[in-house]
Gaussian input, Z-matrix of N, CA and C with variables (Angstrom, degrees):
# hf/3-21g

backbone

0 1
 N
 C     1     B1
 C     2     B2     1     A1
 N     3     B3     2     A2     1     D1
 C     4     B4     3     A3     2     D2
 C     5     B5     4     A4     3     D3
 N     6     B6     5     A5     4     D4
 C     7     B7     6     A6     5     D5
 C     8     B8     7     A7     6     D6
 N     9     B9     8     A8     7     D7
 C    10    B10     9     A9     8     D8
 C    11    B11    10    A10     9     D9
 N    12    B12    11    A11    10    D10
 C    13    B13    12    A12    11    D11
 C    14    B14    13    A13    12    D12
 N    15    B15    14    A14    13    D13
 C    16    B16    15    A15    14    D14
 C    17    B17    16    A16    15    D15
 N    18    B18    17    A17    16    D16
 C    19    B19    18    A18    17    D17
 C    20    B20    19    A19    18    D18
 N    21    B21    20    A20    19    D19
 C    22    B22    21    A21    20    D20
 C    23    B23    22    A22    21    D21
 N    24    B24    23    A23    22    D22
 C    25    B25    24    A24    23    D23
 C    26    B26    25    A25    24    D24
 N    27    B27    26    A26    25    D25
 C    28    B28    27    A27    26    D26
 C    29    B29    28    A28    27    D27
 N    30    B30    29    A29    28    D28
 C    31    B31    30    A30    29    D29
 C    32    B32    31    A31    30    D30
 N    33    B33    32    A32    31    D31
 C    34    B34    33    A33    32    D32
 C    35    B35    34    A34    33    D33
 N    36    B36    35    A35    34    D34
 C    37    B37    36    A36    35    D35
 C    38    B38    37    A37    36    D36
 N    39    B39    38    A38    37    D37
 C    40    B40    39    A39    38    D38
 C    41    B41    40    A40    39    D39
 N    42    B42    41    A41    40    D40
 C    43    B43    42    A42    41    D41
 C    44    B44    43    A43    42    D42
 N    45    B45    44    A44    43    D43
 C    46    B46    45    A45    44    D44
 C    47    B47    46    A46    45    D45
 N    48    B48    47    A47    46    D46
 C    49    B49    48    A48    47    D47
 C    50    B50    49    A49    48    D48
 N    51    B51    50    A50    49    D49
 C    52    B52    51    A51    50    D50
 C    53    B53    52    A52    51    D51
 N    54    B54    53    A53    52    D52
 C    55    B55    54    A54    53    D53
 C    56    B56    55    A55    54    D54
 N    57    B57    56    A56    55    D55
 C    58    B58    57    A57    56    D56
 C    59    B59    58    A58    57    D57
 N    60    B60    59    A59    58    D58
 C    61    B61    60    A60    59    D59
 C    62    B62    61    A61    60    D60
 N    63    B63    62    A62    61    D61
 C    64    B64    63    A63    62    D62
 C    65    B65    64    A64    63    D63
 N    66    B66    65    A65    64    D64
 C    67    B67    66    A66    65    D65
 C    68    B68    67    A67    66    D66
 N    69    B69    68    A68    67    D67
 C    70    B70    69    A69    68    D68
 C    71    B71    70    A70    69    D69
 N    72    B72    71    A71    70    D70
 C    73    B73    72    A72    71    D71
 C    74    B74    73    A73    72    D72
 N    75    B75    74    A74    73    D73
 C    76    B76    75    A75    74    D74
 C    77    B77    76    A76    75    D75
 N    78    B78    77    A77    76    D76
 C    79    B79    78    A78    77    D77
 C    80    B80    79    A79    78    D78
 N    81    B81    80    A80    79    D79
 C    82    B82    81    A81    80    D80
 C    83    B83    82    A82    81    D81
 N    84    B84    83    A83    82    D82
 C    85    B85    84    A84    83    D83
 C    86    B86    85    A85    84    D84
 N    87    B87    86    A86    85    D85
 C    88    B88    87    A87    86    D86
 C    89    B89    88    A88    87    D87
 N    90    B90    89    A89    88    D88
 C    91    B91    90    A90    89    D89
 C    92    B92    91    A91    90    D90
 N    93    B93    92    A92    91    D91
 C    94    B94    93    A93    92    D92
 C    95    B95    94    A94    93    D93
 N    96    B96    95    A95    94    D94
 C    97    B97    96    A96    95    D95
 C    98    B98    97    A97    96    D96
 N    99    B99    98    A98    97    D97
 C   100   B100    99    A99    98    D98
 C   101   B101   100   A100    99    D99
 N   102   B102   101   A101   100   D100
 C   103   B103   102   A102   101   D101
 C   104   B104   103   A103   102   D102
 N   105   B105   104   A104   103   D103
 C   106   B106   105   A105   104   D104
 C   107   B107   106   A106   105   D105
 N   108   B108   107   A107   106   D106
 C   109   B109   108   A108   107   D107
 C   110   B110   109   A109   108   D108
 N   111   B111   110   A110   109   D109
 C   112   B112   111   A111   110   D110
 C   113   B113   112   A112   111   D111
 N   114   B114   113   A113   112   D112
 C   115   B115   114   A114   113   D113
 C   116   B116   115   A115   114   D114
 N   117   B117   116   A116   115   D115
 C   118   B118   117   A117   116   D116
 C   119   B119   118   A118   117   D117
 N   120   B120   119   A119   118   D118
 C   121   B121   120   A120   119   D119
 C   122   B122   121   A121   120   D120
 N   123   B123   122   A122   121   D121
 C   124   B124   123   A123   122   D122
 C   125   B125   124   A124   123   D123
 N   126   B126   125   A125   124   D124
 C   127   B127   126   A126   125   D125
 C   128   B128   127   A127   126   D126
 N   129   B129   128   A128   127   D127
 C   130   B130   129   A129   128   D128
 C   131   B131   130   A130   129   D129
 N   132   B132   131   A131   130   D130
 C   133   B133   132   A132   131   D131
 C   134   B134   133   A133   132   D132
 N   135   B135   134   A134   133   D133
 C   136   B136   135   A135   134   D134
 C   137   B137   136   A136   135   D135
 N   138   B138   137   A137   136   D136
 C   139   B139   138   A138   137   D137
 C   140   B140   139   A139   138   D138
 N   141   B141   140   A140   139   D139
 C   142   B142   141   A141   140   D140
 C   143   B143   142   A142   141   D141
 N   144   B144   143   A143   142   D142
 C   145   B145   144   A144   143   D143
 C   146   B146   145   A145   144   D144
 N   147   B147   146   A146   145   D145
 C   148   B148   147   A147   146   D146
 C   149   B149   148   A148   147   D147
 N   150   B150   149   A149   148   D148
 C   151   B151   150   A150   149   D149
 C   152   B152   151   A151   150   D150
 N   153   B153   152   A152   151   D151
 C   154   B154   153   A153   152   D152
 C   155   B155   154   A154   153   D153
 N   156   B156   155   A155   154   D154
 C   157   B157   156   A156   155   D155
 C   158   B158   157   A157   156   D156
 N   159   B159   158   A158   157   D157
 C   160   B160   159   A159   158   D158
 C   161   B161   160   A160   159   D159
 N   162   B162   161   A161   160   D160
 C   163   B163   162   A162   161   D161
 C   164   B164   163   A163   162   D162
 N   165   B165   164   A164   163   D163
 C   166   B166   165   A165   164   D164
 C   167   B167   166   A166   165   D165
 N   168   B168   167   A167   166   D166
 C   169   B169   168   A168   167   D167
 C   170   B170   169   A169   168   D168
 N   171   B171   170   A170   169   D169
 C   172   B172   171   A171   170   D170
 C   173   B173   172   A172   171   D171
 N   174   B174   173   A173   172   D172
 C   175   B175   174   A174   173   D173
 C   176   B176   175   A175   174   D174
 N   177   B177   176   A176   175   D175
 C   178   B178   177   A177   176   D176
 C   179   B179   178   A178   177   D177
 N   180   B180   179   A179   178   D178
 C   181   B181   180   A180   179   D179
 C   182   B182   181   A181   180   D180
 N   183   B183   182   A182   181   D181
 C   184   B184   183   A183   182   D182
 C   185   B185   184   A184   183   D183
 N   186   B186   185   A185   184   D184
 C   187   B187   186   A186   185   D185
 C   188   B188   187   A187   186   D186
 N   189   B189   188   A188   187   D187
 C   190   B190   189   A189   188   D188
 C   191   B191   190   A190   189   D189
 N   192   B192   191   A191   190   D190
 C   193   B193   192   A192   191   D191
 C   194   B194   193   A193   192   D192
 N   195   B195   194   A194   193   D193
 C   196   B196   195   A195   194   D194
 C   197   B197   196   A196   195   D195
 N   198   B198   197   A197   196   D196
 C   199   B199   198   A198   197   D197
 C   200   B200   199   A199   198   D198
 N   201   B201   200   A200   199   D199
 C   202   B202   201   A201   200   D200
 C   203   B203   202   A202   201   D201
 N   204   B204   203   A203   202   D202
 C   205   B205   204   A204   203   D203
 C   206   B206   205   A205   204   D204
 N   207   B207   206   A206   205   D205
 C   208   B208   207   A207   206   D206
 C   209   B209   208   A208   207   D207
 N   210   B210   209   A209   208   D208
 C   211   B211   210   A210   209   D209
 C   212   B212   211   A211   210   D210
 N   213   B213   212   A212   211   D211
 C   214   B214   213   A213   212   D212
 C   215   B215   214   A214   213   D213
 N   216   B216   215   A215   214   D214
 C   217   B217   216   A216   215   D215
 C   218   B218   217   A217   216   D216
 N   219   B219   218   A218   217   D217
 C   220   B220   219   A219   218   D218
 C   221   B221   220   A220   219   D219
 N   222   B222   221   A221   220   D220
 C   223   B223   222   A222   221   D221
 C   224   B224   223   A223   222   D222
 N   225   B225   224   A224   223   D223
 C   226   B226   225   A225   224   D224
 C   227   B227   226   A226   225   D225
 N   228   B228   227   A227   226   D226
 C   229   B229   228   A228   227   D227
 C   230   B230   229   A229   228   D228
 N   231   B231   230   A230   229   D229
 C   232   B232   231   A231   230   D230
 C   233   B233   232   A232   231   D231
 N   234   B234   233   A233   232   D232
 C   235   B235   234   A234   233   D233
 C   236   B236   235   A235   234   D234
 N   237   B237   236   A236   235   D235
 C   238   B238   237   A237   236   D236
 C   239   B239   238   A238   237   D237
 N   240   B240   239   A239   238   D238
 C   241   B241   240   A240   239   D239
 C   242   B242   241   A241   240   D240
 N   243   B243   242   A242   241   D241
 C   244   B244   243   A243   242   D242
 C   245   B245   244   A244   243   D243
 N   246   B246   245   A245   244   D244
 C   247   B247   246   A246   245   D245
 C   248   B248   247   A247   246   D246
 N   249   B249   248   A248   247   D247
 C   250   B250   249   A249   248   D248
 C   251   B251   250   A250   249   D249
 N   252   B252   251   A251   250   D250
 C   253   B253   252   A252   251   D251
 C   254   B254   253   A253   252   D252
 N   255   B255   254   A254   253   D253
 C   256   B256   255   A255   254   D254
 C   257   B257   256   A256   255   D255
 N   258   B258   257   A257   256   D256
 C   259   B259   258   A258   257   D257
 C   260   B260   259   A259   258   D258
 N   261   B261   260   A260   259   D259
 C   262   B262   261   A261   260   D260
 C   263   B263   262   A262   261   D261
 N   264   B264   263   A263   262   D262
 C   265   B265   264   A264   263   D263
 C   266   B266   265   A265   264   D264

   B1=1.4447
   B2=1.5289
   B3=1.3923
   B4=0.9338
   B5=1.5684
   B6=1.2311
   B7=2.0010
   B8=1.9961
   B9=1.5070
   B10=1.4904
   B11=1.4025
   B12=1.6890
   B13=2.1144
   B14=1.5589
   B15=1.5438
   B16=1.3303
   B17=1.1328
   B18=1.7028
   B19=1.5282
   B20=1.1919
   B21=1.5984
   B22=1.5459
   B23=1.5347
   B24=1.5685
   B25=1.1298
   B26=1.5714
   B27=1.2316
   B28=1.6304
   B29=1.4116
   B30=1.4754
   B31=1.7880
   B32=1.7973
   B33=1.2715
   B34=1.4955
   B35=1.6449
   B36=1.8859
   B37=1.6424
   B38=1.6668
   B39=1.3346
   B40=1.3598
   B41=1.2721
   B42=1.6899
   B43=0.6206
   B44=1.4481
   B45=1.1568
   B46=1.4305
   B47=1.5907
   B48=1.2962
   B49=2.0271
   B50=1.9263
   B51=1.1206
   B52=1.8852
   B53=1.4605
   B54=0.8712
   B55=1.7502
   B56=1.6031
   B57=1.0331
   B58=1.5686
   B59=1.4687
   B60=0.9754
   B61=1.2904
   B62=1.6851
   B63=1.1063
   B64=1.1212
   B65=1.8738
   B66=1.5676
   B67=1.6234
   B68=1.5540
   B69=1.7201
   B70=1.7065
   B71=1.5763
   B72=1.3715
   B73=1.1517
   B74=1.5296
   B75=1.0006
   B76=1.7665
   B77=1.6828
   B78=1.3677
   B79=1.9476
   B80=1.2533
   B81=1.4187
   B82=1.4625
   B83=1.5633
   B84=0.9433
   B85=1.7455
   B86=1.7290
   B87=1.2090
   B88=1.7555
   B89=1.1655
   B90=1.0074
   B91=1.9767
   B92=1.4451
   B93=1.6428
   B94=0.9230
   B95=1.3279
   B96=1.7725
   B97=1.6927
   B98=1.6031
   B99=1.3325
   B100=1.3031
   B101=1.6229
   B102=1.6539
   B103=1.3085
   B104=1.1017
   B105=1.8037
   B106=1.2798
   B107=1.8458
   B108=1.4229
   B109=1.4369
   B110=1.6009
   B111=1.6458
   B112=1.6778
   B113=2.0294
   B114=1.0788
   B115=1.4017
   B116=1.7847
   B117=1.3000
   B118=1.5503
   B119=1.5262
   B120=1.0020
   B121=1.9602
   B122=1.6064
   B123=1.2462
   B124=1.5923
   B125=2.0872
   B126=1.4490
   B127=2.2940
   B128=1.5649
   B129=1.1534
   B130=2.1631
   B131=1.6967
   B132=1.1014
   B133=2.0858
   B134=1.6381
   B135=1.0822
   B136=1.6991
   B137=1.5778
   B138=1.2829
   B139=0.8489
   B140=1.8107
   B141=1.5772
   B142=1.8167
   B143=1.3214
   B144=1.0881
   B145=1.9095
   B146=1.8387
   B147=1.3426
   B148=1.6460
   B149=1.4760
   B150=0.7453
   B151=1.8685
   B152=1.4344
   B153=1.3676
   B154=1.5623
   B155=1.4443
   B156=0.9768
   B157=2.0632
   B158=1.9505
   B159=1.2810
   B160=1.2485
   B161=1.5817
   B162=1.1974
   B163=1.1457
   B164=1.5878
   B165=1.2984
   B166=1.5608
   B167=1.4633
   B168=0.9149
   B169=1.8352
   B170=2.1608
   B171=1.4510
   B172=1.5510
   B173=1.9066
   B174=1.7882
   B175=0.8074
   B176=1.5313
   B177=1.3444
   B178=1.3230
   B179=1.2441
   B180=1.5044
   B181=1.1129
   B182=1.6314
   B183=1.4342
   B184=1.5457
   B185=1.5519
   B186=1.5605
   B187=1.4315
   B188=1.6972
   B189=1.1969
   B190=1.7083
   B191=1.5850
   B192=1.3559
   B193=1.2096
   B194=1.2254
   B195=1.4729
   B196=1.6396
   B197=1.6871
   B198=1.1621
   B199=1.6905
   B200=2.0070
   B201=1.0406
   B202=2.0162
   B203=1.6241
   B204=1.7876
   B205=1.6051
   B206=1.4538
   B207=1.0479
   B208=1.6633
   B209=1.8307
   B210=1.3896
   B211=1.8433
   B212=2.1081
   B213=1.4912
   B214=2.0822
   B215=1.3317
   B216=1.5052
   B217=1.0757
   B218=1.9125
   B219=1.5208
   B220=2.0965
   B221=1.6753
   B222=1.8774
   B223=1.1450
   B224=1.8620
   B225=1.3903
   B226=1.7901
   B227=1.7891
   B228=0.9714
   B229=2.1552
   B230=1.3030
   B231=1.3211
   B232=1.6436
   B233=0.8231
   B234=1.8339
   B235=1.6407
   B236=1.5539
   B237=1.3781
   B238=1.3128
   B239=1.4266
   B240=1.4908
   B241=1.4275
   B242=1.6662
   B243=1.5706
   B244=1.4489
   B245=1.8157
   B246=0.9704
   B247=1.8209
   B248=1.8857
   B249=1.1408
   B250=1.3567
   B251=1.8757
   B252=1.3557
   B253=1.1389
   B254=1.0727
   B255=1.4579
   B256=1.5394
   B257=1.9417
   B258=1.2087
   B259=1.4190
   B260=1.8339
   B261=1.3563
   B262=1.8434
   B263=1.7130
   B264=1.6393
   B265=1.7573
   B266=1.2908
   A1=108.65
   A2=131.27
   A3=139.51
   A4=102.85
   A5=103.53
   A6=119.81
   A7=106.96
   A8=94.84
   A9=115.89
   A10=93.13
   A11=96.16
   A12=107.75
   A13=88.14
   A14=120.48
   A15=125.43
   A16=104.16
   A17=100.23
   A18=138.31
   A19=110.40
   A20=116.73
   A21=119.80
   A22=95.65
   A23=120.85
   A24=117.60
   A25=119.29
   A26=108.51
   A27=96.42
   A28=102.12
   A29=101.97
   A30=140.90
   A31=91.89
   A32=106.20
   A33=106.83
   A34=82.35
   A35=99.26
   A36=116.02
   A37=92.46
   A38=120.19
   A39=119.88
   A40=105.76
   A41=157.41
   A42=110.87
   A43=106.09
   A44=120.67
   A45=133.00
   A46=106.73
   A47=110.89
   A48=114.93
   A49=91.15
   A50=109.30
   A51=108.78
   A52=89.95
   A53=103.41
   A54=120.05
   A55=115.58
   A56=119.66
   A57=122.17
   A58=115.63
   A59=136.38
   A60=139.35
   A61=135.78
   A62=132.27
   A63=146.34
   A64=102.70
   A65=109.57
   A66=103.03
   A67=109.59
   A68=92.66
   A69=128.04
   A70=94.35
   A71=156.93
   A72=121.00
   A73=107.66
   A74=152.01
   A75=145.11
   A76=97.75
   A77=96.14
   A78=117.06
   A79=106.58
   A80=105.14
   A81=105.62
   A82=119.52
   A83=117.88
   A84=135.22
   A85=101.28
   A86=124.41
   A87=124.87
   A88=100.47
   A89=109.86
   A90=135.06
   A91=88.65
   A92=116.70
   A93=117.16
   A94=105.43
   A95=122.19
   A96=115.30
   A97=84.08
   A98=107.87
   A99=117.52
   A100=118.07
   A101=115.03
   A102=124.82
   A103=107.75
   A104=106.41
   A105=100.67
   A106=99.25
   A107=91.39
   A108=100.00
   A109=113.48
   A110=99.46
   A111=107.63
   A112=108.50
   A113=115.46
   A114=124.82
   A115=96.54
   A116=125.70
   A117=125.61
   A118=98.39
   A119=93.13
   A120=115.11
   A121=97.10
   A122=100.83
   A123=121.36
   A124=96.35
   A125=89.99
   A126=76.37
   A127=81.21
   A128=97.76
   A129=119.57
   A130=91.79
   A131=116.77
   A132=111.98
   A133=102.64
   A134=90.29
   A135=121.60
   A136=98.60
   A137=163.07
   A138=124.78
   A139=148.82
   A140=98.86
   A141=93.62
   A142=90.06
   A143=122.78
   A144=117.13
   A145=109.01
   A146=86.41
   A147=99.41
   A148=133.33
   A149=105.22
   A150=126.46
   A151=111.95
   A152=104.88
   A153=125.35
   A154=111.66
   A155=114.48
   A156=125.67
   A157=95.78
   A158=120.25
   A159=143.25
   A160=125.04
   A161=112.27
   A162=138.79
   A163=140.56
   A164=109.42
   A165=97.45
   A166=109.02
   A167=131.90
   A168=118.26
   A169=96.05
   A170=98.38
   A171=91.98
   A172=106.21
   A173=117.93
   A174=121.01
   A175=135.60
   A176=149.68
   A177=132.29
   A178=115.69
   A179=129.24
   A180=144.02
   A181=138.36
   A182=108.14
   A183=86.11
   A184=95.50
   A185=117.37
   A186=120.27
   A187=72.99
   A188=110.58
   A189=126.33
   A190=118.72
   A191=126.95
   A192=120.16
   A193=119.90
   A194=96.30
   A195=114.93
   A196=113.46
   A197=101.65
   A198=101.17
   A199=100.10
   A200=85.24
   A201=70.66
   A202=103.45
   A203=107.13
   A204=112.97
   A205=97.69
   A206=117.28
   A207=141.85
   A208=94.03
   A209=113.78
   A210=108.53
   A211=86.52
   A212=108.96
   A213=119.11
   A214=91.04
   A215=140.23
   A216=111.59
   A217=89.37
   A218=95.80
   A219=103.27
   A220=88.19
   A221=101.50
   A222=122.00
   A223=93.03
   A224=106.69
   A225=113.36
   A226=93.56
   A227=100.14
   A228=117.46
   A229=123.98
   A230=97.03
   A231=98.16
   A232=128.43
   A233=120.79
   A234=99.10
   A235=91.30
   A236=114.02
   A237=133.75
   A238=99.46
   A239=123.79
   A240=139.12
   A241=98.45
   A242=115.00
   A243=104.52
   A244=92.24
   A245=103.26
   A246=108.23
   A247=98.08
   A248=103.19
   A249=110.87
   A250=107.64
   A251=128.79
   A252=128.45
   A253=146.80
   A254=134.45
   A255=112.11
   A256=85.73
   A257=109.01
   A258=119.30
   A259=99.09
   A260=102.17
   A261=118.65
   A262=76.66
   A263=107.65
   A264=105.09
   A265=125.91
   D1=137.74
   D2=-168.50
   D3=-86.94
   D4=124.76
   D5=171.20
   D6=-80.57
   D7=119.12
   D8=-178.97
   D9=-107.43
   D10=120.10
   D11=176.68
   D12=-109.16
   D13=146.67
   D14=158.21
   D15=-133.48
   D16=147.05
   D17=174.46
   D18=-90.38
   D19=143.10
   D20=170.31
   D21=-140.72
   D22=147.44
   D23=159.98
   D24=-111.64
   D25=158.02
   D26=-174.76
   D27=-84.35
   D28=140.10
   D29=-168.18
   D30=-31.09
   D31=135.94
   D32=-175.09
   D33=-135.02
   D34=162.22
   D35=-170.96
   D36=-105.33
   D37=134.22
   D38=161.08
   D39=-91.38
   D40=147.15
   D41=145.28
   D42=-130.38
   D43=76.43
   D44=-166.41
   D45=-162.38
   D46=144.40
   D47=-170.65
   D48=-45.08
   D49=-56.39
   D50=-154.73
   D51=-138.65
   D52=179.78
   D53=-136.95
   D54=174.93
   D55=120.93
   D56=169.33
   D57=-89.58
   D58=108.94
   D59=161.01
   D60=-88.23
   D61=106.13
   D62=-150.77
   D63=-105.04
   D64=95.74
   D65=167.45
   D66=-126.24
   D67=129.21
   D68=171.99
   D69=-32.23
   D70=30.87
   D71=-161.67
   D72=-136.58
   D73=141.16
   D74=153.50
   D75=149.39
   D76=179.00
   D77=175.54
   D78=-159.04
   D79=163.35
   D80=166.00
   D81=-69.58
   D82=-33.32
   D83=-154.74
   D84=-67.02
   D85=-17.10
   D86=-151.37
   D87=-155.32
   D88=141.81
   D89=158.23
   D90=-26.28
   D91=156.91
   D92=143.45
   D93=-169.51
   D94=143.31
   D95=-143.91
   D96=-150.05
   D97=129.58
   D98=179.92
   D99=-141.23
   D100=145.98
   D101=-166.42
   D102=-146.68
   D103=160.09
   D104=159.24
   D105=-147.94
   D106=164.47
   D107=-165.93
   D108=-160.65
   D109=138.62
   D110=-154.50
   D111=-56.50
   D112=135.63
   D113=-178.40
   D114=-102.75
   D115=34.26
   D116=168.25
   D117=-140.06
   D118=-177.00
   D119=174.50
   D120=-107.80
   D121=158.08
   D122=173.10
   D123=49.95
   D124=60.66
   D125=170.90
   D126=-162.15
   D127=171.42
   D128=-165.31
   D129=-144.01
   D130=114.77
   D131=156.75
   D132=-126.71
   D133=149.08
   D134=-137.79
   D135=-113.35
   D136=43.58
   D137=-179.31
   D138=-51.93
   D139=128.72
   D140=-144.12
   D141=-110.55
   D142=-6.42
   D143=156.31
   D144=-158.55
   D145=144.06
   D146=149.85
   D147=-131.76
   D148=146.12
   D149=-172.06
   D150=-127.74
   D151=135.07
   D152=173.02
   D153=-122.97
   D154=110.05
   D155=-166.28
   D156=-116.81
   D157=129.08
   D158=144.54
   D159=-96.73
   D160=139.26
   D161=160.71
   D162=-88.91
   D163=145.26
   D164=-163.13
   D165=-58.04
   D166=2.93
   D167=176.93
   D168=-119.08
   D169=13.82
   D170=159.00
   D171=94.61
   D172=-16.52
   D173=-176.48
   D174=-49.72
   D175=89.91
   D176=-150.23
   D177=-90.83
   D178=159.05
   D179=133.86
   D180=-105.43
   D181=147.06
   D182=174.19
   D183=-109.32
   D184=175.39
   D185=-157.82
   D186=-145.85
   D187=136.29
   D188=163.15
   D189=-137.09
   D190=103.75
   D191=149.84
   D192=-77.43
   D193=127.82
   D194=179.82
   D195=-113.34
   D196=139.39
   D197=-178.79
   D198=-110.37
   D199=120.12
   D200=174.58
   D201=-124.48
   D202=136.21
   D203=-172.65
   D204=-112.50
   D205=136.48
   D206=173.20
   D207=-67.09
   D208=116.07
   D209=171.75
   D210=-94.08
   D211=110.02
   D212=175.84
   D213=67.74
   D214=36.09
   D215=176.57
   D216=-156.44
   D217=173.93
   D218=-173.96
   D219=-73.55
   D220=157.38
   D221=-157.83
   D222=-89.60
   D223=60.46
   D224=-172.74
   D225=-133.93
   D226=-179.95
   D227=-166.99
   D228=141.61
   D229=144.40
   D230=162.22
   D231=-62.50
   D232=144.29
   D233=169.43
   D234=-137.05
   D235=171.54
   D236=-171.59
   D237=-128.46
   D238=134.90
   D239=-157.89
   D240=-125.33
   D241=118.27
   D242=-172.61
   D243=-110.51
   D244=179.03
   D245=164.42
   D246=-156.08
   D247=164.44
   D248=178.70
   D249=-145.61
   D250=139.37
   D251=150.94
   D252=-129.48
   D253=134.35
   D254=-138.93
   D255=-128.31
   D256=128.00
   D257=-174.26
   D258=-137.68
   D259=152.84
   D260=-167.28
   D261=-96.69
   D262=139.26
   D263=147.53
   D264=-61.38

């Protein structure tokens, strides 16, 4: 049975429409499934791109532009950044 590890980051403030977000996290070798999702009431974040960048010694990042819309409110919110990885024993 395949072992699922999840990532959480603690609740970060956007406070701008879109936003690039840059997380230390992934490999080639394994699944790897990433989100993000509003940490307020009344807000929507959008992710409007993703990117996976390596480095010459193999190091990854993931890159997320996020758009987040205010529902009666400024186009700012928390958001909470999950990751997931799914590896065979």
């Amino acid at each position: 049975m395949a072992t699922v590890t999840q990532f959480w980051s603690d609740p970060v403030l956007q406070k701008t429409a879109t936003v690039r977000w840059t997380w230390k996290l992934g490999d080639r070798d394994f699944y790897w499934g990433f989100s993000v999702r509003p940490f307020q009431a009344n807000n929507t974040a959008e992710v409007t791109r993703l990117i996976s960048s390596s480095d010459n010694d193999l190091n990854q990042v993931t890159i997320l532009d996020v758009t987040v819309r205010g529902i009666g409110s400024p186009d700012i919110g928390l958001l909470r950044f999950t990751a997931i990885k799914v590896q065979e024993p």
